[in-house]
Biopython code that builds the backbone (N, CA, C, O; Angstrom):
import numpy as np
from Bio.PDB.StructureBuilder import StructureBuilder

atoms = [
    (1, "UNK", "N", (130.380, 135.721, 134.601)),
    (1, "UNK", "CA", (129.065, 135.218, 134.322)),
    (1, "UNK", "C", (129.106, 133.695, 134.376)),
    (1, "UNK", "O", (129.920, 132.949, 133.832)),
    (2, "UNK", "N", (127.928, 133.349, 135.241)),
    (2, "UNK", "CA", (127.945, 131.523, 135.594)),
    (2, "UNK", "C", (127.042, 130.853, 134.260)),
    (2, "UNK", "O", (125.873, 131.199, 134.090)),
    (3, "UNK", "N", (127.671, 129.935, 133.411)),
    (3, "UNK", "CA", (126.825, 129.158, 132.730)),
    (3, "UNK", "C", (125.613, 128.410, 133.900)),
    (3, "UNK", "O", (125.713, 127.918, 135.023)),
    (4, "UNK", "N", (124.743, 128.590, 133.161)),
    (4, "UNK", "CA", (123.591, 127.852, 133.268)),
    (4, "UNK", "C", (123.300, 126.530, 133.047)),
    (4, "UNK", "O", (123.551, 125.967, 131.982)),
    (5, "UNK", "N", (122.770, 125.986, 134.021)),
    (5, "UNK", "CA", (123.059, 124.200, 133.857)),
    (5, "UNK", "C", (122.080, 123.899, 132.517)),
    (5, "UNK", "O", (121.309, 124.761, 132.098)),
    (6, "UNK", "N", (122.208, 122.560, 131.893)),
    (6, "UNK", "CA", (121.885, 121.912, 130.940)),
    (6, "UNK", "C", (119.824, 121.811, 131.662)),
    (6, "UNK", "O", (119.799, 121.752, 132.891)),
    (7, "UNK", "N", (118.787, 121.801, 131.170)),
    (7, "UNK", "CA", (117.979, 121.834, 131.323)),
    (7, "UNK", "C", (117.465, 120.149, 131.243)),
    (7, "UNK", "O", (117.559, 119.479, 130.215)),
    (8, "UNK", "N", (116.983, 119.708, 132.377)),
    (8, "UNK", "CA", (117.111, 118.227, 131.625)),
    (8, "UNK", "C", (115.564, 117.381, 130.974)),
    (8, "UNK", "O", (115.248, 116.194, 130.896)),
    (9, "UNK", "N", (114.890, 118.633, 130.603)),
    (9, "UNK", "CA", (113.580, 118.506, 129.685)),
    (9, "UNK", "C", (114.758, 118.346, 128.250)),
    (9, "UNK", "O", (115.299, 117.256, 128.064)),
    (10, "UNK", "N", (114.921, 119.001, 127.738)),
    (10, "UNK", "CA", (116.119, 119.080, 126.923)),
    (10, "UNK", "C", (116.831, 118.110, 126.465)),
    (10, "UNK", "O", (116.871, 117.946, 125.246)),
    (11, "UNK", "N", (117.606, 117.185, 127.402)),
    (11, "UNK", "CA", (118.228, 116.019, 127.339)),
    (11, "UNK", "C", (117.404, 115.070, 127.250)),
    (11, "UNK", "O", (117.859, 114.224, 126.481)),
    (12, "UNK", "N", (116.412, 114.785, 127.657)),
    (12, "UNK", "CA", (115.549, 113.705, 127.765)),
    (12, "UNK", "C", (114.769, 113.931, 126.456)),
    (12, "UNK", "O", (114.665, 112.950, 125.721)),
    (13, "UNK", "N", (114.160, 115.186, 126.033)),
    (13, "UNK", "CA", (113.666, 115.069, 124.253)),
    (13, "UNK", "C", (115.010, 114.559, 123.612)),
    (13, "UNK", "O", (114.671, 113.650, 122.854)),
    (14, "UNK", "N", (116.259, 114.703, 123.563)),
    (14, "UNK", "CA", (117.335, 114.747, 122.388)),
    (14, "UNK", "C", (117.120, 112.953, 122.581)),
    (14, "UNK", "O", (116.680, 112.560, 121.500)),
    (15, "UNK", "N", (117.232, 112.066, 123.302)),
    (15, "UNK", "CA", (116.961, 110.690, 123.616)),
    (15, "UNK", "C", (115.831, 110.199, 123.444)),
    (15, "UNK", "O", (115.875, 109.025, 123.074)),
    (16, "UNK", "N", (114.860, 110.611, 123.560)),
    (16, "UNK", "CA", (113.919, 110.527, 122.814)),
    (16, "UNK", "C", (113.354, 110.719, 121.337)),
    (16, "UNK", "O", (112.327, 110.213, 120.884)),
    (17, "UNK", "N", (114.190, 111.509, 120.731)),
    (17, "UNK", "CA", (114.516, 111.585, 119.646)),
    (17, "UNK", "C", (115.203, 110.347, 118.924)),
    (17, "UNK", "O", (114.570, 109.819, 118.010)),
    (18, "UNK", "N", (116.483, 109.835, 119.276)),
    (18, "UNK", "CA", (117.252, 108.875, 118.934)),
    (18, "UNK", "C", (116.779, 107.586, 119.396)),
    (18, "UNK", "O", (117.117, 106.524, 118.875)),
    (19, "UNK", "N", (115.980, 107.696, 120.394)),
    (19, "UNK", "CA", (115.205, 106.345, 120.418)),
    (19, "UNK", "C", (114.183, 106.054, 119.962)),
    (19, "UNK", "O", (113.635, 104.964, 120.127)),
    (20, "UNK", "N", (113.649, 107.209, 119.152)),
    (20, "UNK", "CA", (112.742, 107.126, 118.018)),
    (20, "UNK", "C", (112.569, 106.484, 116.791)),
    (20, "UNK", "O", (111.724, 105.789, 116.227)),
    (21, "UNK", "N", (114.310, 107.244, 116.456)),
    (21, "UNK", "CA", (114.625, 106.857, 115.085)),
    (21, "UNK", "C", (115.525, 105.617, 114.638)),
    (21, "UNK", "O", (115.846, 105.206, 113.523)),
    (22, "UNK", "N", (115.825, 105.151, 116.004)),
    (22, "UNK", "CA", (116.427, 103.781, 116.060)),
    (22, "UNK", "C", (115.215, 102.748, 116.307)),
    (22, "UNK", "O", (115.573, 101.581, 116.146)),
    (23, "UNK", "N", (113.796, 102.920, 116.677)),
    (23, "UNK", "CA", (112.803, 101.971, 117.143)),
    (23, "UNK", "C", (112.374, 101.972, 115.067)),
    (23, "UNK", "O", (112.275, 100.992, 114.329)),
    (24, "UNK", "N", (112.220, 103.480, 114.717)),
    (24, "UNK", "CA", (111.945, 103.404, 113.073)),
    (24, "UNK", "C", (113.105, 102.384, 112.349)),
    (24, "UNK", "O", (113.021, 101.430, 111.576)),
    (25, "UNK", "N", (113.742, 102.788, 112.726)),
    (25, "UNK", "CA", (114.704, 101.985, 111.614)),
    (25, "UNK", "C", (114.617, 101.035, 111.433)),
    (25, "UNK", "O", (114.542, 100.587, 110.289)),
    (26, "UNK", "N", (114.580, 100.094, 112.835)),
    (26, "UNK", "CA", (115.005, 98.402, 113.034)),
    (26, "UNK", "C", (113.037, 98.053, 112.304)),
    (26, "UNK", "O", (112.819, 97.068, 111.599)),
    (27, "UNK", "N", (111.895, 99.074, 112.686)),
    (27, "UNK", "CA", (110.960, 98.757, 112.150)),
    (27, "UNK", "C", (110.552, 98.700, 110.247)),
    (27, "UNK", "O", (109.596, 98.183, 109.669)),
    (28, "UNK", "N", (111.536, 99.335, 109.803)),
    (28, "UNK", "CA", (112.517, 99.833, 108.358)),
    (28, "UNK", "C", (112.567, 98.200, 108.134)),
    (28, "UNK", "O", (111.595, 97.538, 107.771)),
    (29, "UNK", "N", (113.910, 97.658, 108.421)),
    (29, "UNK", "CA", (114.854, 96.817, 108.407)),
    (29, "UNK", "C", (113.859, 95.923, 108.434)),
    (29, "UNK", "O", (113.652, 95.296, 107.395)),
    (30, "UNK", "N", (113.088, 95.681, 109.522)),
    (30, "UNK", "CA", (112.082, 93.990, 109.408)),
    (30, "UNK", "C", (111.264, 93.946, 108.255)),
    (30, "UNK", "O", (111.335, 92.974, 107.503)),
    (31, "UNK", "N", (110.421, 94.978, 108.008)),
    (31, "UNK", "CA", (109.463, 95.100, 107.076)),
    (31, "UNK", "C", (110.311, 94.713, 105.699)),
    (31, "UNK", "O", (109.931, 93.815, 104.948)),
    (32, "UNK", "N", (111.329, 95.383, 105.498)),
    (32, "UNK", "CA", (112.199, 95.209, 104.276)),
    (32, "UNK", "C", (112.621, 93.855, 104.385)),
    (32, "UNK", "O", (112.561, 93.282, 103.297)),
    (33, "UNK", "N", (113.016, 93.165, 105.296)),
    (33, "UNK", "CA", (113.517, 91.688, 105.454)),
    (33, "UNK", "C", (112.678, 90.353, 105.095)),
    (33, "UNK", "O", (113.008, 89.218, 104.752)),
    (34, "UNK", "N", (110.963, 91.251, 105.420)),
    (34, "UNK", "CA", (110.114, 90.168, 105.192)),
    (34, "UNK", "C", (108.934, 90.831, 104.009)),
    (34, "UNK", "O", (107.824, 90.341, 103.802)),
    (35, "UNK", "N", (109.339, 91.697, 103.524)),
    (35, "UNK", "CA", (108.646, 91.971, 102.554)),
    (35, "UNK", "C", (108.262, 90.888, 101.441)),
    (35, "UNK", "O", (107.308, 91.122, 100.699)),
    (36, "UNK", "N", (108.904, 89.852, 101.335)),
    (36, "UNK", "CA", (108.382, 88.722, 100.870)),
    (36, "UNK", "C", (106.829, 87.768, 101.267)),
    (36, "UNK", "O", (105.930, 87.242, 100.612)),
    (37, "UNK", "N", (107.049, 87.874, 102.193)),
    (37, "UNK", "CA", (106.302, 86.799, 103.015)),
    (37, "UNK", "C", (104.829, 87.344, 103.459)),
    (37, "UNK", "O", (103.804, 86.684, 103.627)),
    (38, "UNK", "N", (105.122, 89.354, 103.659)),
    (38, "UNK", "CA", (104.173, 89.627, 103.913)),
    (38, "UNK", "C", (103.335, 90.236, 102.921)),
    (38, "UNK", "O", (102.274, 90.847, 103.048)),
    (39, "UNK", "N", (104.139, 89.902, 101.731)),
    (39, "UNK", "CA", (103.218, 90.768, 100.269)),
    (39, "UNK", "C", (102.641, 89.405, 100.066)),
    (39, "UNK", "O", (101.444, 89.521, 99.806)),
    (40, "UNK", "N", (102.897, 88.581, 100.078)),
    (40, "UNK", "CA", (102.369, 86.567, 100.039)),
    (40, "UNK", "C", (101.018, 86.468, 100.585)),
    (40, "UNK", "O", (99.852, 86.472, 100.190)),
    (41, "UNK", "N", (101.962, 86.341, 102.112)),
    (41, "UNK", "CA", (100.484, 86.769, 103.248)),
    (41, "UNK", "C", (98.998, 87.629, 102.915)),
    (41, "UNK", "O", (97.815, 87.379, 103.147)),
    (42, "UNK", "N", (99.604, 88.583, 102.358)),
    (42, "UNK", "CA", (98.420, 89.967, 102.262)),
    (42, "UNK", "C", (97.622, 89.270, 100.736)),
    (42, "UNK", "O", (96.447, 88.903, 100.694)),
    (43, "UNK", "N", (98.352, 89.232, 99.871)),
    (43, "UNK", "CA", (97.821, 88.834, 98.145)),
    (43, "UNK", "C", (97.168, 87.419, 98.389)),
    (43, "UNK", "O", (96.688, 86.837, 97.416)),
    (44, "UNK", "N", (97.124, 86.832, 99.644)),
    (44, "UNK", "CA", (96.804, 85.238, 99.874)),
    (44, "UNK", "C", (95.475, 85.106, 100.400)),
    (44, "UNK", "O", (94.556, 84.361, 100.059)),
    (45, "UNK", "N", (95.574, 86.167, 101.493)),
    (45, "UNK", "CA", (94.552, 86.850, 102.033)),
    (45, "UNK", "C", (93.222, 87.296, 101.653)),
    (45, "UNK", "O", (92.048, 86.997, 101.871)),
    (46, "UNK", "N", (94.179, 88.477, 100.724)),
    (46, "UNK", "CA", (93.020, 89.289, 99.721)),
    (46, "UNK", "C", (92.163, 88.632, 98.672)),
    (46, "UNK", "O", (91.004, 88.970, 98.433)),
    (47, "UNK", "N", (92.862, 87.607, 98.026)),
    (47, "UNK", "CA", (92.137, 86.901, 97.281)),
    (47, "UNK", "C", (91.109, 85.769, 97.713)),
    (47, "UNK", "O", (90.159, 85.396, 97.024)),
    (48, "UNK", "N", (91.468, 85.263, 99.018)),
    (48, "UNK", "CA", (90.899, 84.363, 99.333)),
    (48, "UNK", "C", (89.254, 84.651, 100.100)),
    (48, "UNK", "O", (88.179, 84.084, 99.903)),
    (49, "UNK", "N", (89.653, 85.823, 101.062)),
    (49, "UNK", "CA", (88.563, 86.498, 101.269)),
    (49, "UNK", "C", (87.527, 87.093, 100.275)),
    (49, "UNK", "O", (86.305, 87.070, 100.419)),
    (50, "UNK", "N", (88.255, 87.651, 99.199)),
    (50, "UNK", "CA", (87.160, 88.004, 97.859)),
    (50, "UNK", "C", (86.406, 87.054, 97.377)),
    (50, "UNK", "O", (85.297, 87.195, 96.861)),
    (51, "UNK", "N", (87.055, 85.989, 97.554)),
    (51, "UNK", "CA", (86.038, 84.519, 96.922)),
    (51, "UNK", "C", (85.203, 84.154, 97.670)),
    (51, "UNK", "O", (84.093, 83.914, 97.197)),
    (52, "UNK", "N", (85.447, 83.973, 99.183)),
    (52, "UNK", "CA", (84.663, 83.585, 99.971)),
    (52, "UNK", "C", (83.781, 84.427, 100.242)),
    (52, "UNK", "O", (82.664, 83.936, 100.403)),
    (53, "UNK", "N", (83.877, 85.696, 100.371)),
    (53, "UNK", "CA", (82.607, 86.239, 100.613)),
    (53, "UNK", "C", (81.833, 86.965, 99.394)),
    (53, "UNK", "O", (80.919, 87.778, 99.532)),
    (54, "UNK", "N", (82.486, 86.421, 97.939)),
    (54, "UNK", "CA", (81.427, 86.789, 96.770)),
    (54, "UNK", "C", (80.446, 85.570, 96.543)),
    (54, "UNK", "O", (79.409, 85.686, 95.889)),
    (55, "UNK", "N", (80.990, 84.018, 97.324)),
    (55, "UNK", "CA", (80.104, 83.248, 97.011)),
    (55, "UNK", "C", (79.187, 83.561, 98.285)),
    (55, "UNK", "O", (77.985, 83.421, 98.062)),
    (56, "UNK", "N", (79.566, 83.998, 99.701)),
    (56, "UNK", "CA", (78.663, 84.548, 100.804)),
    (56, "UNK", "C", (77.572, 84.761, 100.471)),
    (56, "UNK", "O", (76.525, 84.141, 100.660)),
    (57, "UNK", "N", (77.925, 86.159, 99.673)),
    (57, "UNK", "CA", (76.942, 86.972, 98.989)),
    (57, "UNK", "C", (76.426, 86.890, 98.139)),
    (57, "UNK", "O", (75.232, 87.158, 98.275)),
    (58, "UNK", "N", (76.778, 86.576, 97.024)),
    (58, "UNK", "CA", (76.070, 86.181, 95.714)),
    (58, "UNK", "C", (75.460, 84.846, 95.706)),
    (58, "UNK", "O", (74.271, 84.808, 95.389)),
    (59, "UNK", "N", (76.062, 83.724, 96.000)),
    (59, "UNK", "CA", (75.408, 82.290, 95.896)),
    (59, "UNK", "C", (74.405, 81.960, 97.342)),
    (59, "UNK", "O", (73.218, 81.638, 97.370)),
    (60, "UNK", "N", (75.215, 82.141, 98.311)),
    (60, "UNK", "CA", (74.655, 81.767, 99.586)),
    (60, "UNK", "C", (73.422, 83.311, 99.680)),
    (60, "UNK", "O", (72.616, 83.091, 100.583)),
    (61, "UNK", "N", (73.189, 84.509, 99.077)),
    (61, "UNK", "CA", (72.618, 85.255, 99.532)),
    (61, "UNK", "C", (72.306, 85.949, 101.044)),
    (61, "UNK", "O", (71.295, 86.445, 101.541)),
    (62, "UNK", "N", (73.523, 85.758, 101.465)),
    (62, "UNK", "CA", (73.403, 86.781, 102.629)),
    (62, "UNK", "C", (74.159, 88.032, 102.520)),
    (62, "UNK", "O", (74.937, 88.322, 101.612)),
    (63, "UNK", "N", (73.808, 88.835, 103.676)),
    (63, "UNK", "CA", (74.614, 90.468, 103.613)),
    (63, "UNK", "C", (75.874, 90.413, 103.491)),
    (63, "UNK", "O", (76.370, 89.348, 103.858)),
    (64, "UNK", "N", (76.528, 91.143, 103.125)),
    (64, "UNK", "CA", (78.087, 91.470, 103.506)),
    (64, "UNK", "C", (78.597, 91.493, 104.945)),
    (64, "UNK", "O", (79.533, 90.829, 105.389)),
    (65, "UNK", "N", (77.710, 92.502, 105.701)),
    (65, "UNK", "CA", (77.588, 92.604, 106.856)),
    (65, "UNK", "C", (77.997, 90.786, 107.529)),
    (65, "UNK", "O", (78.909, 90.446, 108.283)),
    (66, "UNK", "N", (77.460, 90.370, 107.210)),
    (66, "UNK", "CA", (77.163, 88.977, 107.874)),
    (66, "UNK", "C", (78.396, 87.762, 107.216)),
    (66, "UNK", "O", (78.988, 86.923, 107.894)),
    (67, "UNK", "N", (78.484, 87.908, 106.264)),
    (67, "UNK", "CA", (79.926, 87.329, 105.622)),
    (67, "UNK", "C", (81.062, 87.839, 106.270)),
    (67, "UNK", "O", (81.953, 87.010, 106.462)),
    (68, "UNK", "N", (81.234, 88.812, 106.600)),
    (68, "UNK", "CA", (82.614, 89.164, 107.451)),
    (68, "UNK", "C", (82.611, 88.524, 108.477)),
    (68, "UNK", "O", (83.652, 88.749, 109.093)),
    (69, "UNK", "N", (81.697, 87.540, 109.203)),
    (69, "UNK", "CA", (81.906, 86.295, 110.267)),
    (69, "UNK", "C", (83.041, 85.399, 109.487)),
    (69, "UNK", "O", (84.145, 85.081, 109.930)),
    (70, "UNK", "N", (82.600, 85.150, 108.490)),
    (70, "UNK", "CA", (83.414, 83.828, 107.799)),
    (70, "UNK", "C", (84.614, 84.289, 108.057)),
    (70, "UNK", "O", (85.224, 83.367, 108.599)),
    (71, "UNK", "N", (85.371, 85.336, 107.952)),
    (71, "UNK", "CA", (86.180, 85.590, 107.644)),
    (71, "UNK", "C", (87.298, 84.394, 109.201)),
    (71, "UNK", "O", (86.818, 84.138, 110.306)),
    (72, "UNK", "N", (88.900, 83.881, 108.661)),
    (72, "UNK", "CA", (89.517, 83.257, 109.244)),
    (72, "UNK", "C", (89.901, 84.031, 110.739)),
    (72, "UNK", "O", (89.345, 85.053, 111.141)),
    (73, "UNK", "N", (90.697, 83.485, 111.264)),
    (73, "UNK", "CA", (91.271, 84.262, 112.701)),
    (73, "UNK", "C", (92.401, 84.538, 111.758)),
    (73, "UNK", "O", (92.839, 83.868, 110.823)),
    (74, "UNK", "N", (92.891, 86.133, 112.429)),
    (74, "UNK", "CA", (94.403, 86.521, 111.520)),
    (74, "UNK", "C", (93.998, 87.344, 110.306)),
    (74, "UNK", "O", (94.940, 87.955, 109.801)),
    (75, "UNK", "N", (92.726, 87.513, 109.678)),
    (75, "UNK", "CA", (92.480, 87.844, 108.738)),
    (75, "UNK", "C", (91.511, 89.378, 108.910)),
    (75, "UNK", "O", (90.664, 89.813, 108.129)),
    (76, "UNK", "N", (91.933, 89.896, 110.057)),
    (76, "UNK", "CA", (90.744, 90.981, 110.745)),
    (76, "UNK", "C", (91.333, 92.637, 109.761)),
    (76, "UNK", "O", (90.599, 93.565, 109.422)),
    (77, "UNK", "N", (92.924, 92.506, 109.515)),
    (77, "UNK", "CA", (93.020, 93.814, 108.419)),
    (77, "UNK", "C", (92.812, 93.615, 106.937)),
    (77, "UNK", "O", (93.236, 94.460, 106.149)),
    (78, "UNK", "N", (91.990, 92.213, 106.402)),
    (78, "UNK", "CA", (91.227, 92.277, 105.496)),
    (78, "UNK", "C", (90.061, 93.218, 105.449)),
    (78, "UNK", "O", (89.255, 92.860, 106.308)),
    (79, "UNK", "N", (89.678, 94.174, 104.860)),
    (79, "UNK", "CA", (88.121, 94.833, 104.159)),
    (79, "UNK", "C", (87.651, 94.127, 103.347)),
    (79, "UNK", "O", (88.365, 93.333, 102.736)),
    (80, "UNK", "N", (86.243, 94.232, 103.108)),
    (80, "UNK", "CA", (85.541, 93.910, 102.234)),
    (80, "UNK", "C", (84.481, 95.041, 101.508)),
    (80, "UNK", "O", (83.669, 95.778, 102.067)),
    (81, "UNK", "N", (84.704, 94.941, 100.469)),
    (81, "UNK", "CA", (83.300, 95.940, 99.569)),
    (81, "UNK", "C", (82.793, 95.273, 98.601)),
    (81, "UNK", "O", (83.587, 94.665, 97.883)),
    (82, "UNK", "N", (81.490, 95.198, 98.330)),
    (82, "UNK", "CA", (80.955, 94.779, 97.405)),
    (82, "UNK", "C", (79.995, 95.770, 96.206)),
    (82, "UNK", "O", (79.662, 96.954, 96.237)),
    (83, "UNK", "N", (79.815, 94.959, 95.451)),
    (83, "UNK", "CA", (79.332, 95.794, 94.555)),
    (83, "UNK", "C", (78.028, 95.243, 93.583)),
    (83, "UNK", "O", (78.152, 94.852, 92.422)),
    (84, "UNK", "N", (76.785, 95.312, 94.332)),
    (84, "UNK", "CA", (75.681, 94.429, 93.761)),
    (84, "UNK", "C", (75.530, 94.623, 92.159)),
    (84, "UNK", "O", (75.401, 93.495, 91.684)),
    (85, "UNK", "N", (75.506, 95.269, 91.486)),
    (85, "UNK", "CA", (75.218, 95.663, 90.442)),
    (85, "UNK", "C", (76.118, 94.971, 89.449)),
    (85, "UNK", "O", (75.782, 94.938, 88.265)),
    (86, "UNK", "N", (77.362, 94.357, 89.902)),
    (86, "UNK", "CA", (78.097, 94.059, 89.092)),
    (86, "UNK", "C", (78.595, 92.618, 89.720)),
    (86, "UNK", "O", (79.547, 92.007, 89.235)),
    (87, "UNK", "N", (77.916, 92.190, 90.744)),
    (87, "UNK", "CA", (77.959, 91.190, 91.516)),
    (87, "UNK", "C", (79.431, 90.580, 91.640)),
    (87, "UNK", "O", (79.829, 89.456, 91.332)),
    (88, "UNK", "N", (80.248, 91.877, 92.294)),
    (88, "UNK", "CA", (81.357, 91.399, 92.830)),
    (88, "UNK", "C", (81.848, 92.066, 94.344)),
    (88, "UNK", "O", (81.356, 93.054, 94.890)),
    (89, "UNK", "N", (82.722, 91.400, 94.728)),
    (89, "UNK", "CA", (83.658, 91.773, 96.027)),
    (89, "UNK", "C", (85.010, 91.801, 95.861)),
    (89, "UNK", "O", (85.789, 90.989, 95.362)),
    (90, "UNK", "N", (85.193, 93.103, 96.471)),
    (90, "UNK", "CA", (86.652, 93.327, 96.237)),
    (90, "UNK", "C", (87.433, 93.605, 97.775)),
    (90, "UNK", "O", (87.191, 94.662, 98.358)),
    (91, "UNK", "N", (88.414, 92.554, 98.410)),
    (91, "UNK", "CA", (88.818, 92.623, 99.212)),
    (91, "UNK", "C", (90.350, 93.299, 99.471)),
    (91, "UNK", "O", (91.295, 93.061, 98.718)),
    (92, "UNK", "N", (90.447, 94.216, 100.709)),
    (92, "UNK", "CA", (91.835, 94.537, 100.327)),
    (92, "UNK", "C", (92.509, 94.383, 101.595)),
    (92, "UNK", "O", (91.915, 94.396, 102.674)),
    (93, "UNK", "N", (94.027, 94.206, 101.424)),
    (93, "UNK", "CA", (94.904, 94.386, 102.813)),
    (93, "UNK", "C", (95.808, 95.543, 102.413)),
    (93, "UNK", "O", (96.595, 95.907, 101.539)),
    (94, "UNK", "N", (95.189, 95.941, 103.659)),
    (94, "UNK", "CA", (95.867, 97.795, 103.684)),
    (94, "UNK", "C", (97.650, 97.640, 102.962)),
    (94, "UNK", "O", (98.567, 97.041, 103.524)),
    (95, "UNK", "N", (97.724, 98.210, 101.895)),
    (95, "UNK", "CA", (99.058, 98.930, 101.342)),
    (95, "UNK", "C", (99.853, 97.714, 100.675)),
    (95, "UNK", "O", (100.924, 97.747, 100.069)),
    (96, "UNK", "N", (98.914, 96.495, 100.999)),
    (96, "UNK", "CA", (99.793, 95.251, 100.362)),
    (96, "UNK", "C", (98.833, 94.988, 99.305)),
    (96, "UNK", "O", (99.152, 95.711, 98.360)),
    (97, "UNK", "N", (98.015, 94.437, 99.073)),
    (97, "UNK", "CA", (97.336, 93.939, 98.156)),
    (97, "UNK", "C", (95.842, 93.980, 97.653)),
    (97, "UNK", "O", (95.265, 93.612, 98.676)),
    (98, "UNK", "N", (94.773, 94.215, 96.638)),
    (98, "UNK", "CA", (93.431, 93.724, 96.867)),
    (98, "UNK", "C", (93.130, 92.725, 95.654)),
    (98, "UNK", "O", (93.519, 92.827, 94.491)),
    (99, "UNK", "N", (92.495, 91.931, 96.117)),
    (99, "UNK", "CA", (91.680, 91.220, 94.594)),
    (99, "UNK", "C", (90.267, 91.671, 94.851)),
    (99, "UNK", "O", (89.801, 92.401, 95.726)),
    (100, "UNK", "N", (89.601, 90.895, 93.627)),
    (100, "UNK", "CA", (88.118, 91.035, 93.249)),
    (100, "UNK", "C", (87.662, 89.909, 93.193)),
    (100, "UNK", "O", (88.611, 89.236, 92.790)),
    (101, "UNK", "N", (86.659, 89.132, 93.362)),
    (101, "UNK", "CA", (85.872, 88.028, 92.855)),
    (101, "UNK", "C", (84.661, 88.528, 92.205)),
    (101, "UNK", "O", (84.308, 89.676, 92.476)),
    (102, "UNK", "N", (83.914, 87.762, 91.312)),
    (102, "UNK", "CA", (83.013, 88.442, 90.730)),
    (102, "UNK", "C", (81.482, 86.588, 90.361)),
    (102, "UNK", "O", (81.728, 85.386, 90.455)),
    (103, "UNK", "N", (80.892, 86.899, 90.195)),
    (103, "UNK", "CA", (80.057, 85.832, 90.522)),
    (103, "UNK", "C", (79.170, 85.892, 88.579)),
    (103, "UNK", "O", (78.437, 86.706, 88.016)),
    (104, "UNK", "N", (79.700, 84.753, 88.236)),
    (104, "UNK", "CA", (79.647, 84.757, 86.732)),
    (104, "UNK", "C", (79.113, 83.382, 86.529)),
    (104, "UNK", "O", (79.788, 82.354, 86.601)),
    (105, "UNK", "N", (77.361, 83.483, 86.172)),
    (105, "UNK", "CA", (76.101, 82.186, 86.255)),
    (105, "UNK", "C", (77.050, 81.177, 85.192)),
    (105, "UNK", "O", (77.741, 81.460, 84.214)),
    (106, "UNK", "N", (76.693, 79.701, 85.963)),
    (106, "UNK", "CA", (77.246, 78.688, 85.948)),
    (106, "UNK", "C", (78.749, 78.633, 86.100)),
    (106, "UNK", "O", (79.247, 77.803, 85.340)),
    (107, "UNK", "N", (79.702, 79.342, 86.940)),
    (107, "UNK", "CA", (80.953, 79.216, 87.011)),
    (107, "UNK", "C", (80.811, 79.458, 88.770)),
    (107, "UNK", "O", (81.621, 78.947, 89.544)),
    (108, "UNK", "N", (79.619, 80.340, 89.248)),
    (108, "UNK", "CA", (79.781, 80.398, 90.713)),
    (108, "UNK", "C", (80.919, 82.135, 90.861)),
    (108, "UNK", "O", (81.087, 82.962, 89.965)),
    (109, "UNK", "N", (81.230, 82.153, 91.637)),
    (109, "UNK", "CA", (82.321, 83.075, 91.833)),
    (109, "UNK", "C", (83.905, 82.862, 91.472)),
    (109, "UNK", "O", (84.496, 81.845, 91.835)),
    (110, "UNK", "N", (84.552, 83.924, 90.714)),
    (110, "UNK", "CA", (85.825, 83.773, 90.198)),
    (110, "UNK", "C", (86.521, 84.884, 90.533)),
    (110, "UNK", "O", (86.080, 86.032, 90.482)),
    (111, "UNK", "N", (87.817, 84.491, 90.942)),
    (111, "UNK", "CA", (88.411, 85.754, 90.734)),
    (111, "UNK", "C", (88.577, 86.725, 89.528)),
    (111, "UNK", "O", (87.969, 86.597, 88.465)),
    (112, "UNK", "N", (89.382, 87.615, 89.786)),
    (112, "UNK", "CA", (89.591, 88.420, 88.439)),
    (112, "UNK", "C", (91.341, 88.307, 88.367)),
    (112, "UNK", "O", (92.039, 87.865, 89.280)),
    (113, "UNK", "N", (91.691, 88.673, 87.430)),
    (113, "UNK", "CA", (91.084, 88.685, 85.801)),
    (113, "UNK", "C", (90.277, 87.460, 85.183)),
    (113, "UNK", "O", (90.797, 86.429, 85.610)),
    (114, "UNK", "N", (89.691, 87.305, 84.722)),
    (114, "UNK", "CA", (88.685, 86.135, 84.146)),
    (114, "UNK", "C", (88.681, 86.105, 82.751)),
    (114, "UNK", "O", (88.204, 86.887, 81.929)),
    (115, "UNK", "N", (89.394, 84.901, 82.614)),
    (115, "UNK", "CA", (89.236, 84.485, 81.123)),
    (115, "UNK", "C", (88.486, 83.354, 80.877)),
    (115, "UNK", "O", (88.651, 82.501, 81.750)),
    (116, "UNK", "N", (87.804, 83.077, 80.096)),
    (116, "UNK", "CA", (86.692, 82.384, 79.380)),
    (116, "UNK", "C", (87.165, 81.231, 78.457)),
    (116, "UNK", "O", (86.344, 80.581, 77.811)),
]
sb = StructureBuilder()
sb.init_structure("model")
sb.init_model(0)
sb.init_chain("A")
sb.init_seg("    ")
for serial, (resi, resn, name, xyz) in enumerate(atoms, 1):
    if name == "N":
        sb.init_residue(resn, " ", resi, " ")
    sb.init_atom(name, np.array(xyz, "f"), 0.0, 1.0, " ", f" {name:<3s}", serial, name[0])
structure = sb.get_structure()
């Protein structure tokens, strides 16, 4: 009985496999290397955008909608939500960070936590 050759759909998934988990890893390894810089980045971000677009909205009185112009170049996986009733914005960067600003008469907009 003749073995049957190696199928080379077969070989080409098993390499594909390992060039998977070697593209994950080294993507592992950076994130972990700069996890500093980019929890900085994101918390620098998040807060800064919450301020700017709670005074957008609350002081300057325009939409939310329309405050996400302000927003910087680089700053596009910032969100924004607001919350009229309680006249704040809470901005977040996906899995790193969010703050809040909140718009408190004669102080203008502040972040949170807010002490008095």
């Amino acid at each position: 009985m003749a073995k049957s050759p190696r199928s080379p759909a077969k070989g080409r998934t098993r390499w594909g496999l390992w060039l998977l988990a070697i593209i994950a890893l080294v993507a592992g390894g950076a994130v972990w290397a700069f996890r500093a810089p980019i929890t900085g980045y994101g918390s620098t971000a998040a807060a800064y955008s919450a301020r700017v677009a709670c005074s957008c909205r609350f002081v300057a009185g325009r939409s939310l909608k329309d405050c996400t112009k302000d927003k910087l170049a680089g700053m596009e996986a910032v969100t924004l939500r607001d919350d009229p009733e309680a006249k704040s914005v809470t901005a977040r960067f996906p899995l790193v960070a969010e703050a809040t600003a909140t718009y408190r008469e004669g102080y203008g907009c502040v972040l949170e936590p807010y002490e008095s």
